[in-house]
ZALUMKE-24807 format. One record per residue (C-alpha): residue in three letters; x negated, y, z negated; residue number from 1. Coordinates in pm, whole numbers. Layout:
<sites>
 type     c1     c2     c3 seq
  ALA      X      Y      Z NUM
...
</sites>
This chain:
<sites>
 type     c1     c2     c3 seq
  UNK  -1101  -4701  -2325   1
  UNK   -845  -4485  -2556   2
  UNK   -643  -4257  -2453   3
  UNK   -838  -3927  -2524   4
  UNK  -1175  -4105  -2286   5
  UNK   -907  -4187  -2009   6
  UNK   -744  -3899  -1987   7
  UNK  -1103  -3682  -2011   8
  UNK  -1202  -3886  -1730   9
  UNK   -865  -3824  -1534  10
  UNK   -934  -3418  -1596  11
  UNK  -1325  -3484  -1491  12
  UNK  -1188  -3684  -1186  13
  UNK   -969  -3381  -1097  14
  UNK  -1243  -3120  -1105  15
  UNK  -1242  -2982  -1427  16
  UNK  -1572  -2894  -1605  17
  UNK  -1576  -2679  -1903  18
  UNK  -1325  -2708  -2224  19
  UNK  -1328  -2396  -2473  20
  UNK  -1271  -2557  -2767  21
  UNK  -1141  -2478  -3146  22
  UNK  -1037  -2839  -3246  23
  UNK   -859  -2943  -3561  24
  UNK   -808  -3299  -3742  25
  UNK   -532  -3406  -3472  26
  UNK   -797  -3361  -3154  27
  UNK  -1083  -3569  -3319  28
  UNK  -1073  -3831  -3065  29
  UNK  -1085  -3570  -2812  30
  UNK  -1399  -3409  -2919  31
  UNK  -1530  -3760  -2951  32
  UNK  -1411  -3813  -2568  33
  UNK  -1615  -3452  -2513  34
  UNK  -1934  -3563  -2707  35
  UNK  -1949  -3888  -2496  36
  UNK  -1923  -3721  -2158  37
  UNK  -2217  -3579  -1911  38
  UNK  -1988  -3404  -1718  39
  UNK  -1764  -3170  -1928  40
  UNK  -1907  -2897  -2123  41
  UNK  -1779  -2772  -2480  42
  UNK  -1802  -2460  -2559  43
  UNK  -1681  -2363  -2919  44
  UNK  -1468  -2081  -2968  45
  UNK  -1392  -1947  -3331  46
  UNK  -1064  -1821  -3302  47
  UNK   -818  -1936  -3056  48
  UNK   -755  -1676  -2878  49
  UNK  -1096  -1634  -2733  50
  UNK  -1086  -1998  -2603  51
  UNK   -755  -1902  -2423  52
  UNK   -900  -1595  -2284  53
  UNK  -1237  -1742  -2164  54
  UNK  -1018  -2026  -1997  55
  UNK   -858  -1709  -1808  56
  UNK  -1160  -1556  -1729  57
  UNK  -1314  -1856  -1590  58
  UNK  -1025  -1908  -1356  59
  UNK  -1013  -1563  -1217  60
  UNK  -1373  -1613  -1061  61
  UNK  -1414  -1984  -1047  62
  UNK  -1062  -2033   -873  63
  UNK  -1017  -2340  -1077  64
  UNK   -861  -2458  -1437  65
  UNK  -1083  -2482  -1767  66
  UNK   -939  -2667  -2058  67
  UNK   -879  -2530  -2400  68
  UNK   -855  -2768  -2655  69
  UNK   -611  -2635  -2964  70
  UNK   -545  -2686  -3311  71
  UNK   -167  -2785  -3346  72
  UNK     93  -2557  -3314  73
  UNK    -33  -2259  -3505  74
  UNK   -382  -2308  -3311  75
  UNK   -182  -2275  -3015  76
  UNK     17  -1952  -3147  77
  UNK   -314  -1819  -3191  78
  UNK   -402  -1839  -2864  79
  UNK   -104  -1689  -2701  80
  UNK   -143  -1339  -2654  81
  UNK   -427  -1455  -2446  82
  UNK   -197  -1730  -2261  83
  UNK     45  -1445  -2210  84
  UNK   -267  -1271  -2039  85
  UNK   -343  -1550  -1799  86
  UNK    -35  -1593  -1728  87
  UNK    -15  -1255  -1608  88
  UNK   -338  -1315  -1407  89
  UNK   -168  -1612  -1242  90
  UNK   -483  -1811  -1369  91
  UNK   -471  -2162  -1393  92
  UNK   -547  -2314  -1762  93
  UNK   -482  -2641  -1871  94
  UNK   -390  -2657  -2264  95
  UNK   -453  -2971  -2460  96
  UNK   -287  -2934  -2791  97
  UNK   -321  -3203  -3021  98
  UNK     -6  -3275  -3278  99
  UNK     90  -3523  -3558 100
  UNK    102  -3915  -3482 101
  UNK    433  -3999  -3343 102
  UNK    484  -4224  -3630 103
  UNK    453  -3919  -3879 104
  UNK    613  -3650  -3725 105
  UNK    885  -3743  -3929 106
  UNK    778  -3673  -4266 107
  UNK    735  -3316  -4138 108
  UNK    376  -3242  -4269 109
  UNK    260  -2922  -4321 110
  UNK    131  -2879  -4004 111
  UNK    407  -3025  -3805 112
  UNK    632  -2765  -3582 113
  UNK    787  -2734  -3272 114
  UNK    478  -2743  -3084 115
  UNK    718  -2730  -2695 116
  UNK    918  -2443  -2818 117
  UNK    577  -2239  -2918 118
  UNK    396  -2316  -2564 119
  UNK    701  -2282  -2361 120
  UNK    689  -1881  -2370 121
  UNK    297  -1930  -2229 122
  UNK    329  -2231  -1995 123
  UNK    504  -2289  -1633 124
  UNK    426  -2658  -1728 125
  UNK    505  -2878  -2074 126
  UNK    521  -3218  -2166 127
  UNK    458  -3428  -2500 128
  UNK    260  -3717  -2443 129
  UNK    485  -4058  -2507 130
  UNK    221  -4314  -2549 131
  UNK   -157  -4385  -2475 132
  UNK    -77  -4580  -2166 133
  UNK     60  -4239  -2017 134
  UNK   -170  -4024  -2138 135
  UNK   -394  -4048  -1805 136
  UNK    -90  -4015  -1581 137
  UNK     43  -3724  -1743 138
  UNK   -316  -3530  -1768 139
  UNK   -312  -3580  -1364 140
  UNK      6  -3426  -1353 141
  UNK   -118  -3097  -1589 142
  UNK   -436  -3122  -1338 143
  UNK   -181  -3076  -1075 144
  UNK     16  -2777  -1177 145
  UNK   -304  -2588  -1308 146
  UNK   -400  -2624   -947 147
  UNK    -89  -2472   -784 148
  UNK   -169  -2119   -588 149
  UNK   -219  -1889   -729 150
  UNK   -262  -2059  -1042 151
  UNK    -26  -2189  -1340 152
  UNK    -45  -2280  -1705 153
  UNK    -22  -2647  -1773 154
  UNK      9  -2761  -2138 155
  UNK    -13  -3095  -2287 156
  UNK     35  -3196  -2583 157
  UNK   -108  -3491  -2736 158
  UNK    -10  -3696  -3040 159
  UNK   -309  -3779  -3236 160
  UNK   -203  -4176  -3162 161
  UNK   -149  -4160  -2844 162
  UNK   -568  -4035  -2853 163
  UNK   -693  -4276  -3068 164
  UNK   -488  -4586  -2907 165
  UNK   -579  -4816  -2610 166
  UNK   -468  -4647  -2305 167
  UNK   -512  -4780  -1898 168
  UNK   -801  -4698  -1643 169
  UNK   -819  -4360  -1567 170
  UNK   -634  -4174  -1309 171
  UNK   -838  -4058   -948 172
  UNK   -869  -3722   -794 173
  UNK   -493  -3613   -691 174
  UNK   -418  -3444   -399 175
  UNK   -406  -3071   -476 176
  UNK    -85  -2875   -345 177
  UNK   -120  -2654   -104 178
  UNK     -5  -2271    -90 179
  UNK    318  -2170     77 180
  UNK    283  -1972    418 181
  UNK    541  -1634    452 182
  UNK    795  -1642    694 183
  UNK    730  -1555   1045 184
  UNK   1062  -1327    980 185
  UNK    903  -1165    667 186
  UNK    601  -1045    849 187
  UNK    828   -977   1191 188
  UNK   1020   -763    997 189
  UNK    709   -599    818 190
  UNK    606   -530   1169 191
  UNK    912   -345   1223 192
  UNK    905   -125    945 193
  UNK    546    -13    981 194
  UNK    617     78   1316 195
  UNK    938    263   1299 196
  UNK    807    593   1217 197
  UNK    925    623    855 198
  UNK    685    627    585 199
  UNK    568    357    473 200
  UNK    338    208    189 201
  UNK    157   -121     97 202
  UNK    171   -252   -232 203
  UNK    -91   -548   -338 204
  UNK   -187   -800   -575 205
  UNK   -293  -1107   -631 206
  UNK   -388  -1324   -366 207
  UNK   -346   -969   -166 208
  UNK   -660   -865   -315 209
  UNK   -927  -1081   -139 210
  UNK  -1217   -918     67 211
  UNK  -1018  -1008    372 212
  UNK   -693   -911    286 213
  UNK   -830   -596    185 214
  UNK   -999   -556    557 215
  UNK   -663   -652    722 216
  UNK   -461   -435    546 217
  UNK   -712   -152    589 218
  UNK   -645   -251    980 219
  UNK   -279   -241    965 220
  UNK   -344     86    781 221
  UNK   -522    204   1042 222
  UNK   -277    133   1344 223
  UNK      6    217   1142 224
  UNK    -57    495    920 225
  UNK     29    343    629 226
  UNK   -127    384    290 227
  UNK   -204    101     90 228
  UNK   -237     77   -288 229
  UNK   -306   -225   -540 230
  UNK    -91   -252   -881 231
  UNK   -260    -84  -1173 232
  UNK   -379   -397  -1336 233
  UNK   -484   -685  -1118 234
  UNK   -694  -1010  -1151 235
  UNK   -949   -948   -962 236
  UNK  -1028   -654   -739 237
  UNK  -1364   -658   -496 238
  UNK  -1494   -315   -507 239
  UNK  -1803   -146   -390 240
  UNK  -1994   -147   -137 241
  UNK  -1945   -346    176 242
  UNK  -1571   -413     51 243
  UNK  -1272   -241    187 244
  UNK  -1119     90    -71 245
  UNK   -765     56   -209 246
  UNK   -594    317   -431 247
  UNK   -510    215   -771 248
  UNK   -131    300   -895 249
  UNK   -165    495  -1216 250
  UNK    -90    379  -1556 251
  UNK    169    669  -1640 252
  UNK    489    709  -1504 253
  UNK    420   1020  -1386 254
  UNK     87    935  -1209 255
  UNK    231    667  -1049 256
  UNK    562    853   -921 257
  UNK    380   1085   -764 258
  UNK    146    877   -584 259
  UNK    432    725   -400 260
  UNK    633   1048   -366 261
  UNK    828   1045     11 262
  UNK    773    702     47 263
  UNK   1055    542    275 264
  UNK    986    214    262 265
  UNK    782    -24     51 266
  UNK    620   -346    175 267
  UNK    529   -550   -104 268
  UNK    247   -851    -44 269
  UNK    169  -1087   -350 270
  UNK    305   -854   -590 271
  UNK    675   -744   -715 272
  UNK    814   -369   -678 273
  UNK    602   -134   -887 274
  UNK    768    -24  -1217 275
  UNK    704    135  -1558 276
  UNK    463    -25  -1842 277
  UNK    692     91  -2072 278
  UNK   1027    249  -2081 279
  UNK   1047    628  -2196 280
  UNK   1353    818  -2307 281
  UNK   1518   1058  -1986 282
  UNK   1292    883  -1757 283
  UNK   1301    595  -1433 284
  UNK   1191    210  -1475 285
  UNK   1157    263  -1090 286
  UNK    826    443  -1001 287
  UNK    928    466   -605 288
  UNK   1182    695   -522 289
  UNK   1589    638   -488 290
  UNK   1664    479   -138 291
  UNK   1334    345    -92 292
  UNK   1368      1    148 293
  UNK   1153   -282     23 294
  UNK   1042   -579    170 295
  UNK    766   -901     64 296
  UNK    582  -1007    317 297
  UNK    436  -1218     86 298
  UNK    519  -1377   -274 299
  UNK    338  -1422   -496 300
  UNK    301  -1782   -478 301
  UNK    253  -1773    -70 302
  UNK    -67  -1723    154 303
  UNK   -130  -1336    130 304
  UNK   -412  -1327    315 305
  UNK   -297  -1540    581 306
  UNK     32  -1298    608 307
  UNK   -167   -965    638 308
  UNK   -409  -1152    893 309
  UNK    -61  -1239   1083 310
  UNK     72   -916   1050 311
  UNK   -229   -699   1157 312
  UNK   -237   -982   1474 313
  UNK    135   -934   1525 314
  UNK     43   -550   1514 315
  UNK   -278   -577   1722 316
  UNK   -468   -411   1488 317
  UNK   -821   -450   1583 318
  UNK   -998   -195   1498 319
  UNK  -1333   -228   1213 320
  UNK  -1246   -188    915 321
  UNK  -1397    100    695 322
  UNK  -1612    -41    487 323
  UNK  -1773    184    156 324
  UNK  -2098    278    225 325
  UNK  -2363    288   -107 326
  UNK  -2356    626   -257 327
  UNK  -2415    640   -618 328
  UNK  -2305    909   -888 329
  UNK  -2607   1154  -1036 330
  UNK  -2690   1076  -1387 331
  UNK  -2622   1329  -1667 332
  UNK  -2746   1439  -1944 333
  UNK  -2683   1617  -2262 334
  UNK  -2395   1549  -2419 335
  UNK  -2234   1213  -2484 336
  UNK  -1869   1226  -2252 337
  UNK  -1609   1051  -2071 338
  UNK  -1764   1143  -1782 339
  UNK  -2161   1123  -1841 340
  UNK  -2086    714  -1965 341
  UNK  -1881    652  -1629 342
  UNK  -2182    815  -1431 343
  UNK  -2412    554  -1597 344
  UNK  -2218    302  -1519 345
  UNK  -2181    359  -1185 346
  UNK  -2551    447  -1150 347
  UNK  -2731    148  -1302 348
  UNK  -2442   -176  -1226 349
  UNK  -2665   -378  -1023 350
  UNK  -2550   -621   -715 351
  UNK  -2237   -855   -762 352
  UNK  -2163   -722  -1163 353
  UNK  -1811   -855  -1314 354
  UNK  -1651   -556  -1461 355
  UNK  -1413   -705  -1735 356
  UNK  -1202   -355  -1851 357
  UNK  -1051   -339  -2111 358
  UNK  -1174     32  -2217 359
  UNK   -814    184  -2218 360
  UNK   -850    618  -2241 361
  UNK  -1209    568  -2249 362
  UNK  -1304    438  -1930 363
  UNK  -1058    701  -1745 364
  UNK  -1364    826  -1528 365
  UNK  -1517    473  -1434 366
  UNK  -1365    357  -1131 367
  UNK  -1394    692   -960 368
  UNK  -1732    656  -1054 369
  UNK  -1805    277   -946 370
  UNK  -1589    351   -624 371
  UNK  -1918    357   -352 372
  UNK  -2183    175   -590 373
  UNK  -2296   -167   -543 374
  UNK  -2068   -423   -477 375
  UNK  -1876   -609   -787 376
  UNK  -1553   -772   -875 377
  UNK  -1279   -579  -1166 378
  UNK  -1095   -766  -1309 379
  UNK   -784   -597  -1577 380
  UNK   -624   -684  -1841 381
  UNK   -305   -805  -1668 382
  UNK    -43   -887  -1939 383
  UNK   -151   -550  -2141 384
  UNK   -189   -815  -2477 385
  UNK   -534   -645  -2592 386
  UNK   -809   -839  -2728 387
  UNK   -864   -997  -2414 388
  UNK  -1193   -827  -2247 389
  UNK  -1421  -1010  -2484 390
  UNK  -1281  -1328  -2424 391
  UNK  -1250  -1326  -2046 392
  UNK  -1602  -1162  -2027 393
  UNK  -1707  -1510  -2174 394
  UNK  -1501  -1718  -1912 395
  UNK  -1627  -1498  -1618 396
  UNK  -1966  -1547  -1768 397
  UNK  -1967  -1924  -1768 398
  UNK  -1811  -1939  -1481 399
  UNK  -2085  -1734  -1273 400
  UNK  -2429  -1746  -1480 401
  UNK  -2600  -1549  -1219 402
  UNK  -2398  -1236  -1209 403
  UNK  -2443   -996  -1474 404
  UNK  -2094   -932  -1664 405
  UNK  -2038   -612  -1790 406
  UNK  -1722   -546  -2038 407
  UNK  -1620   -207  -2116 408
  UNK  -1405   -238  -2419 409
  UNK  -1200     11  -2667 410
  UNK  -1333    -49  -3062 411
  UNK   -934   -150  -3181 412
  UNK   -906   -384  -2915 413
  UNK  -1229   -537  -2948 414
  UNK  -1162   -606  -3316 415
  UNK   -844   -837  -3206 416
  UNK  -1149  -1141  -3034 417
  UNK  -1486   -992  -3216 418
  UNK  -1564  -1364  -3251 419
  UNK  -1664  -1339  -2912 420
  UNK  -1978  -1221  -3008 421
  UNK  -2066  -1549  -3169 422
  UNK  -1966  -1790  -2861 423
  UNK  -2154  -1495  -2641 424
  UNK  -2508  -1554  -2870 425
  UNK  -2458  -1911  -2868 426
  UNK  -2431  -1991  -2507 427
  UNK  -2622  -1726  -2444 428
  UNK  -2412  -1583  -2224 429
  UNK  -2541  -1263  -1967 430
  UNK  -2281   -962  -2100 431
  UNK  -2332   -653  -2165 432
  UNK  -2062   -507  -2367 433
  UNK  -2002   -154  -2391 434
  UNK  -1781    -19  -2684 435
  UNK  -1579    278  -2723 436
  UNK  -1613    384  -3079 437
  UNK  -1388    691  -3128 438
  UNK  -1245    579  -3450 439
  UNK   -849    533  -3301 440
  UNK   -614    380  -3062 441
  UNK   -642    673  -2878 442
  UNK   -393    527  -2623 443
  UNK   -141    495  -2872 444
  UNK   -175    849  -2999 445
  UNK   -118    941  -2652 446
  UNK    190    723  -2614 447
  UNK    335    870  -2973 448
  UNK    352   1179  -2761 449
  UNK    517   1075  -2463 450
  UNK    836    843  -2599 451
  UNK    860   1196  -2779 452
  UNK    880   1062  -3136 453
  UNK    882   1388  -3361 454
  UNK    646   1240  -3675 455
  UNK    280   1376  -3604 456
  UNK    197   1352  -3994 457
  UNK   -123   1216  -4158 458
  UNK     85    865  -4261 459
  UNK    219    868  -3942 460
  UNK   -170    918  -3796 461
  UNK   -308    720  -4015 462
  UNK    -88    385  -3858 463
  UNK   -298    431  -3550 464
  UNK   -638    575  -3690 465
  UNK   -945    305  -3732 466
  UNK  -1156    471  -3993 467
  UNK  -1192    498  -4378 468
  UNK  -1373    267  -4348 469
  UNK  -1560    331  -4005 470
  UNK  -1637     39  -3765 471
  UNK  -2008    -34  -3711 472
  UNK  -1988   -263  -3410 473
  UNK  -2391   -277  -3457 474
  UNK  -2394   -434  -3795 475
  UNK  -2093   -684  -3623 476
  UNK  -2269   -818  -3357 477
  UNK  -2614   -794  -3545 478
  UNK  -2418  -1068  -3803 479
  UNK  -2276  -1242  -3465 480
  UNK  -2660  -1332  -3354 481
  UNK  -2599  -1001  -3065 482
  UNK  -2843   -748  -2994 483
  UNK  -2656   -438  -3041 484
  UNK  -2767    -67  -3061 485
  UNK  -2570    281  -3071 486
  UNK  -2583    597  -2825 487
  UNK  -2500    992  -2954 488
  UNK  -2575   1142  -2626 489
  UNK  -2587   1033  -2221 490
  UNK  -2973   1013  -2238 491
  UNK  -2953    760  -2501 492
  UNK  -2671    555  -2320 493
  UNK  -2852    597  -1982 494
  UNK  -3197    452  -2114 495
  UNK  -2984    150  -2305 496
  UNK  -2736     85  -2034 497
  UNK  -3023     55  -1795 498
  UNK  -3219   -175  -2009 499
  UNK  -2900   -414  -2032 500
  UNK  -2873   -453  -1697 501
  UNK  -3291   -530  -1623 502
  UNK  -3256   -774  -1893 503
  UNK  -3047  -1103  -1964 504
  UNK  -2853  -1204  -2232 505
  UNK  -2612  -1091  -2434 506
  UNK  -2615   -698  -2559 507
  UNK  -2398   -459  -2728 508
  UNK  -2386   -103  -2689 509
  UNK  -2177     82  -2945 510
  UNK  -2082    464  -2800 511
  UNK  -1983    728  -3033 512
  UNK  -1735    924  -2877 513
</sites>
């Protein structure tokens, strides 16, 4: 057995199942490992960055790692916005990155680079591999740290020799860690605080974000009076339905600020204190006002759930929680807007959808308008790198084959990972993506505005303007092997959307705006 079949069979060993792969001449023996195997499935990615993202996406809903497997050290810079992404998302990836021989790293080929300091930015974990012998070893230890709650980026790297070379039996199933508890003084003193009369808010993410930490902290909320909101981009939010509402902090400064206006004190549970996406001239990092306490009850990396099930004990909070009731938004017709597309959405997303959003200005009406429809999971783009819905949609895809996925994407983003498509129509993979075609990064337009930059000229336009030529995200995916059509008006969307989600497989719909 080489080293590239014993540590495969280590990662097998360890739970891990699917590799999205975009291998060079340095992983050979590792896609010869793959071929071999019953148990670990290849998917082929075309551009690095959609195998990282799809690894991401698969995490966030299968609560495990996927591998990538990656092309050297500019196959691995490829991927990182999308690392930066998971990371983010706390998911748990596990990079195997093949490099030069150890022998012939020395004649500096023109491959060769410094493959640690490019995956350092990306990874909580990194190690070179030494020899075949510890190949296996070290692969348990990357199957290890993937595992860690709520999920971390292992990356190993793997000299092509230390593949192709004899290596040792591999390594059994390792005992996974397990998540850290909070303090019984954190949640004492949260106790305090929500009962002390001030005002007082809940701030959530993370682990924070599961169907029953959203019904304890609607509890707490109840016998306390707090509100309770979720950051603006999370990993995964259950919605809909049966699940338990949270308000969403705004994206703007300004939405956000004033959403938490008189708050006294701030109690923070698997997330950090809530601050700016961007800096702006004249204007606060902080979004909570001056002399606001804080206080985690949980970190990030400890039990959230647990802690709000302690607290709302500790509080006696007993009561049911409120639960959404089904009430879906009236279809409209006429013209094609912001608003009609949302109501669609909303109308027609059947039971236990994956919304993967990454629609920017565009999808502004959607979650008001998916708040009471059937119950589904949200996941956001959590390190604001763009180019990532396509990717993930793939991941959360593969990860659940019965649940339709549904990604609502901007056109300039989507052009960052269009080789999606292809991986999408190969596998194919049950997503129906939705694309905002109004010619611009509208967000960025907006943003010119606010950091109050002065030049409003056609060059300056034209920097963040997507036509001459136009996009036609129907001839793209047609190439791709994707059924794809186009909509002009709500009835057209309406009839299209709700033939996407009767049927299975993948589907583009391209929306003029």
């Amino acid at each position: 057995m080489n080293g590239a079949e014993s540590m495969l069979q280590t990662l097998i060993n360890n739970g891990v199942e699917v590799c999205f792969s975009n291998p060079g001449t340095s992983e050979m023996h590792m896609v010869a490992a793959i071929g071999k195997s019953q148990k670990m499935k290849s998917i082929l990615s075309l551009f690095e960055g959609v195998c990282s993202g799809a690894a991401d996406g698969y995490a966030r809903l299968a609560g495990k790692p996927a591998l990538t497997l990656l092309h050297l050290g500019p196959g691995l810079s490829n991927a990182s916005a999308n690392l930066h992404n998971a990371r983010k998302a706390n998911s748990s990836v596990i990079n195997l990155i093949g490099d030069h021989a150890t022998y012939h790293k020395k004649y500096d080929a023109p491959l060769n680079s410094d493959v640690v300091g490019l995956a350092k930015p990306v990874s909580h974990w990194v190690k070179s591999v030494a020899t075949a012998e510890a190949l296996p070893k070290d692969a348990a230890e990357a199957a290890v740290v993937a595992n860690e709650k709520p999920g971390k980026i292992a990356t190993l790297i793997i000299p092509a020799d230390c593949a192709w070379n004899e290596s040792v039996a591999a390594e059994p199933k390792q005992a996974l860690p397990t998540i850290g508890k909070a303090g019984q003084d954190a949640i004492s003193k949260a106790a305090e605080l929500l009962t002390n009369g001030k005002v007082t808010y809940l701030l959530m993410s993370n682990l924070a974000l599961s169907e029953k930490a959203l019904a304890s902290a609607d509890q707490i909320s109840q016998a306390t009076g707090a509100r309770i909101f979720c950051d603006t981009f999370t990993p995964m939010l259950p919605r809909g339905e049966g699940r338990c509402d949270i308000e969403r902090l705004g994206y703007f400064a300004e939405q956000a600020t004033e959403q938490l206006q008189g708050a006294e004190q701030m109690v923070m549970v698997g997330t950090k204190a809530p601050v700016g996406f961007f800096a702006y001239p004249g204007k606060a990092s902080e979004f909570y006002p001056p002399g606001c306490a804080l206080h985690t009850l949980a970190a990030v990396t400890e039990d959230a759930e647990q802690a709000l099930a302690d607290l709302a004990a500790e509080l006696d909070a007993v009561s049911r929680p409120n639960y959404l009731t089904l009430l879906k938004p009236d279809l409209l017709t006429g013209p094609l807007t912001l608003e009609s597309l949302a109501a669609s959405i909303g109308y027609f997303l059947p039971v236990d959808a994956i919304i993967v959003d990454e629609s920017a200005t565009s999808g502004a009406f959607v979650p008001a308008m998916t708040r009471t429809t059937e119950p589904h999971d949200w996941l956001s783009l959590t390190g604001g790198s763009i180019g990532y819905g396509l990717p993930v949609s793939i991941g959360a895809a593969v990860a659940c084959p019965d649940r339709k996925v549904v990604c609502l994407h901007g056109d300039g983003g989507a052009m960052y990972t269009i080789q999606a498509l292809w991986t999408m129509a190969r596998e194919n993979l049950d997503i129906c993506i939705v694309v905002f075609a109004n010619g611009k990064y509208q967000i960025l337009q907006v943003e010119l505005a606010r950091v109050g930059a002065q030049s409003m000229n056609k060059k300056t336009l034209d920097m963040l303007d997507l036509s001459n030529p136009d996009l036609d995200f129907v001839k793209l995916a047609g190439g791709m092997g994707v059924q794809a059509s186009r909509c002009e008006t709500a009835d057209e969307f309406n009839k299209q959307f709700q033939d996407a989600m009767q049927t299975t497989g993948p589907r583009l719909i391209e929306l003029m705006l």
